[in-house]
C-alpha positions in Angstrom: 91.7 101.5 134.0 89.5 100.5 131.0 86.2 98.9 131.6 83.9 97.2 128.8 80.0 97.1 128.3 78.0 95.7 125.6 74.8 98.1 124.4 71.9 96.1 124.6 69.4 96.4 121.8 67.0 99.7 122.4 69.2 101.5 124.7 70.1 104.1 122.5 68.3 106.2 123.9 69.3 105.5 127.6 73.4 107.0 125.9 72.0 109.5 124.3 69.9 111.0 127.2 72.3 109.8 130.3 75.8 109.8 128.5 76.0 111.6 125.7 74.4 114.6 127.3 76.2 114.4 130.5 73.3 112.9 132.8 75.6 110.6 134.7 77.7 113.1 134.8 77.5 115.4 138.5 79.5 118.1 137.6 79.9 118.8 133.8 82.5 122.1 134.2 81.0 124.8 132.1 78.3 123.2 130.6 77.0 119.2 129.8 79.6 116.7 128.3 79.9 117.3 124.7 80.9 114.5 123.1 83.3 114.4 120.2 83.8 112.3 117.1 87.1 109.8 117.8 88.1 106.4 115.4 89.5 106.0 112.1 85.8 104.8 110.9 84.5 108.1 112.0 87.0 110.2 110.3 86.7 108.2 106.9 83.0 109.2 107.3 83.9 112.8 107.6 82.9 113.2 111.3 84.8 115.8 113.3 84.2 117.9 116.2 81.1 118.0 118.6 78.3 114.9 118.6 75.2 115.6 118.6 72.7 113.6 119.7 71.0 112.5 116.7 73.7 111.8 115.1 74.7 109.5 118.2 71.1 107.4 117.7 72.3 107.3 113.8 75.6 105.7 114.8 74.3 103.3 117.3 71.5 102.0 115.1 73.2 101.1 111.7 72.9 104.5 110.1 75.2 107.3 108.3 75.7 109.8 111.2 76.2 112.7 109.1 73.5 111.7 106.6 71.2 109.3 108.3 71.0 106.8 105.3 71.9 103.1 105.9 74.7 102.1 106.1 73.9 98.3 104.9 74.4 96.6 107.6 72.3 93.9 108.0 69.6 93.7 111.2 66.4 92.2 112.6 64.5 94.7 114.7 64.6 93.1 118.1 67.1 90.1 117.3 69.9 91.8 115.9 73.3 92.4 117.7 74.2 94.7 120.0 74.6 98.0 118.5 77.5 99.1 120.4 79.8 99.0 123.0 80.9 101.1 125.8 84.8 101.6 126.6 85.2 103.6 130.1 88.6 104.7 130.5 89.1 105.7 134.3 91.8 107.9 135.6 93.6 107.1 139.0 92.1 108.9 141.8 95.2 110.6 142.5 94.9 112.2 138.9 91.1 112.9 139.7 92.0 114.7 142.6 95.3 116.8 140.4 92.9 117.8 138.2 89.7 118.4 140.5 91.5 120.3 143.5 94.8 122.0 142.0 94.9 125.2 139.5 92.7 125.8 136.8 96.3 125.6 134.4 97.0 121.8 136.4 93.7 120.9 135.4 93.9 121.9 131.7 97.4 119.7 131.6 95.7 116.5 133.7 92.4 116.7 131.2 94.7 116.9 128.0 96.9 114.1 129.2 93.7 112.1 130.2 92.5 112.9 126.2 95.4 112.0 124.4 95.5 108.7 127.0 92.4 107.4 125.8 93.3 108.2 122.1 96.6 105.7 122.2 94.5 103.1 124.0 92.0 103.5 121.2 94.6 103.4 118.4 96.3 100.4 120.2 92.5 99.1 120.0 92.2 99.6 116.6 95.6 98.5 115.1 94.9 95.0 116.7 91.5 94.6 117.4 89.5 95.9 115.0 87.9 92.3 112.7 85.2 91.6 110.9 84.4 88.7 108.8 83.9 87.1 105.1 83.3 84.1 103.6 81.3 81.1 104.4 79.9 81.4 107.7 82.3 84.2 108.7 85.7 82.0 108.8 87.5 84.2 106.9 88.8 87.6 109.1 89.8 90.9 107.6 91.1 94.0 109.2 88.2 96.6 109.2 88.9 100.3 108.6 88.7 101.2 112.2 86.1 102.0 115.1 83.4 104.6 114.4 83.1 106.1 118.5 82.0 108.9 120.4 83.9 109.8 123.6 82.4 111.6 126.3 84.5 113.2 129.2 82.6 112.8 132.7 84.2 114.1 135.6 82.5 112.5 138.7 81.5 109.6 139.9 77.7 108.5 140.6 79.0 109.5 144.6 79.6 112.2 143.6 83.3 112.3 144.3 86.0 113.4 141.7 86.4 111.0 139.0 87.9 111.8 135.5 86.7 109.2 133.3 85.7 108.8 128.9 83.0 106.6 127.8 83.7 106.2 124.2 81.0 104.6 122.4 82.0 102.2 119.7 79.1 101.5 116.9 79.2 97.4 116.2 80.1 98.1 112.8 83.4 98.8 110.6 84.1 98.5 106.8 85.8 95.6 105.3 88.7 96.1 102.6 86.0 95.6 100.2 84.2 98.6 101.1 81.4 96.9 102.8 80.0 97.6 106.0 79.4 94.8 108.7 79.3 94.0 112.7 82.6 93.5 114.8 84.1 90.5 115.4 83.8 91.6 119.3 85.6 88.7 121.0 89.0 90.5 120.1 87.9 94.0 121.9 87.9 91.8 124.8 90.7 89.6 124.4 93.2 93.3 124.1 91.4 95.0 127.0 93.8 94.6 129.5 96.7 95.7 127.5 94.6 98.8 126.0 94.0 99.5 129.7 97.6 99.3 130.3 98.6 101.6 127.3 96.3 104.0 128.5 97.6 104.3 131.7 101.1 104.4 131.0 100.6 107.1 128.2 98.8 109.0 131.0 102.0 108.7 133.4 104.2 109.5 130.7 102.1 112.8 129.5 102.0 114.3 133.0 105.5 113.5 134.2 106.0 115.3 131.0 103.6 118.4 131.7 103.6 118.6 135.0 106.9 116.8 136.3 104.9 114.6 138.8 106.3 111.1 140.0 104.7 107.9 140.9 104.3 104.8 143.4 105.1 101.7 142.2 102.8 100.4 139.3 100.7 97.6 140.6 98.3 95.4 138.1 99.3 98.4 135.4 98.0 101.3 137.6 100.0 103.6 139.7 99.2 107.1 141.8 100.6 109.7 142.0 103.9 110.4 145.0 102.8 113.0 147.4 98.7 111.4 148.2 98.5 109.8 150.8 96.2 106.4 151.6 93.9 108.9 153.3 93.5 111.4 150.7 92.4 108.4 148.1 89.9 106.6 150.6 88.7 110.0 151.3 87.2 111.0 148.0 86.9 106.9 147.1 83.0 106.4 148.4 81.8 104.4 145.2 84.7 101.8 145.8 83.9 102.3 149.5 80.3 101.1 149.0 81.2 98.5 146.1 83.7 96.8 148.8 81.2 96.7 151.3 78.8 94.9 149.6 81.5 92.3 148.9 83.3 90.0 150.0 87.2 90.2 150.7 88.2 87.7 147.5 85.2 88.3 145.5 85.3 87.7 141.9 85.2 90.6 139.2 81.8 89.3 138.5 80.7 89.7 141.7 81.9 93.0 142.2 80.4 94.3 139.3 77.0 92.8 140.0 77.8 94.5 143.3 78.2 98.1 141.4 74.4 97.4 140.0 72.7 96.8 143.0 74.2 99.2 145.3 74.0 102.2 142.7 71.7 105.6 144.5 69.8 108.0 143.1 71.3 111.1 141.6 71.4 113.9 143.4 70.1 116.7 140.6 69.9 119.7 142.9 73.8 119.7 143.0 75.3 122.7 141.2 78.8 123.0 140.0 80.1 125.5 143.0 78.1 122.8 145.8 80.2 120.2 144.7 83.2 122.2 144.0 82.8 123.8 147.6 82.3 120.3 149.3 85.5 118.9 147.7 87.7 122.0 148.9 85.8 121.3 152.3 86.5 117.7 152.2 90.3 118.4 151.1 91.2 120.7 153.9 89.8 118.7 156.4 92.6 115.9 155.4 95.0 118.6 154.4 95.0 118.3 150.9 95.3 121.8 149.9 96.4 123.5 146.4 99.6 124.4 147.9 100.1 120.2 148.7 98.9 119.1 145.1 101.2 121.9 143.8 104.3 120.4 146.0 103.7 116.8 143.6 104.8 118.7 140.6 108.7 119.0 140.0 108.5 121.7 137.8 105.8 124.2 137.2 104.7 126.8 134.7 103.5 130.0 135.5 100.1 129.2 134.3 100.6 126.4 136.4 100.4 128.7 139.3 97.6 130.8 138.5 93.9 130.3 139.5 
């Protein structure tokens, strides 16, 4: 599922502090959630590997990442346009759950799959909604040279329950065939949304039927889980959507519910370590019978790394 937000003007520091360094994120594996550099933009510029966080600011407020000089485009401090925009790219529950409760060799295979998911949505993205404009009061449209973004991998939800999701943090900005920078004609990220969303899910089903030999339920609105979860291992380990429902009614509106999602959003829970949560989703899981040896029995064929762990 791909979801869109706009940036508003100031809250650069709100992604750098809370996204980019894994903030909204409860459990961040290893360490925080590095971000990484993603978009044909951002390799023209040179940008590869790991994010950091000033470079992030740079990015989101007009500048050269790499070398904090202007990039040209134009901007008046407090009326400008957004800086940015944030694409979340979600990953079934059922894929959540692959990746959160089987192997440590399953997991690797579900977050590599989930990677190179997001990356076709994003070319898809780019190929056909990547505009900017020239001429007298913008009529004329050219292609621009792609998005310059930084994609962040979080792995639970704000409940705290396993979620697999990217934010991938798009700059307002791309360069014109003339080698000029300027602002995105943004109407077109929106208008290919739904198909993006829809290219990244099927990318995803195709890479792990391919890794991991796992089959699906039908595919309904472009989503589908995977065979071998039942209802009650989803609603289990589904208390955002649990909440989010509640607060709604039965054939509320997408507006609704996401105006929904702001007001009934809790405090984070800091004090939770990595093994806590890890612990209460094995706890959680065997209580419904969702074992390793169950997830396991969803593959149709499985590696040997596959097994360890």
């Amino acid at each position: 599922m791909l979801s869109i937000g706009k940036l508003g003007v100031g809250q650069e520091a709100y992604y750098t502090e809370r996204v980019a360094e894994g903030a909204e994120d409860y459990y961040s594996g290893r360490g925080e959630a590095e971000g990484y550099w993603i978009g044909s933009a951002a390799r023209d510029l040179g940008l590869d590997g790991k994010v950091d966080p000033d470079e992030l600011t740079a990015m989101l407020t007009g500048r050269h990442p790499a070398t904090g000089g202007p990039l040209g485009l134009r901007h008046v401090a407090g009326r400008g346009p957004v800086p940015g925009f944030d694409l979340t790219f979600s990953a079934p529950k059922s894929v959540s759950l692959t990746w959160a409760l089987g192997s440590e060799g399953a997991g690797a295979e579900v977050a590599a799959a989930h990677k190179a998911s997001v990356a076709a949505a994003l070319d898809y993205m780019e190929r056909m909604a990547c505009w900017t404009r020239r001429g007298h009061g913008g009529r004329e449209f050219v292609h621009g040279n792609g998005f310059l973004a930084a994609a962040y991998l979080h792995r639970s939800s704000r409940a705290g329950d396993p979620q697999l999701h990217n934010h991938v943090l798009l700059a307002n900005a791309t360069r014109g065939p003339d080698g000029r920078w300027t602002r995105l004609y943004h109407p077109a990220i929106y208008d290919h949304a739904k198909s993006a969303g829809y290219i990244y899910e099927a990318n995803l089903r195709h890479e792990l039927t391919r890794r991991l030999g796992v089959r699906w339920r039908e595919v309904a609105n472009g989503i589908a889980e995977i065979e071998g979860f039942d209802p009650e291992h989803l609603r289990a380990f589904s208390t955002r959507r649990a909440e989010i429902l509640a607060a709604t009614a039965s054939d509320a509106s997408a507006r609704a519910r996401q105006v929904a999602t702001l007001e009934t959003r809790r405090a984070k829970d800091r004090d939770l370590t990595e093994e806590s949560l890890r612990e209460r989703w094995r706890s959680t899981a065997e209580e419904i019978g969702l074992d390793r040896e169950a997830i396991r029995r969803t593959f149709g064929r499985v590696r040997r790394s596959l097994r360890r762990g």
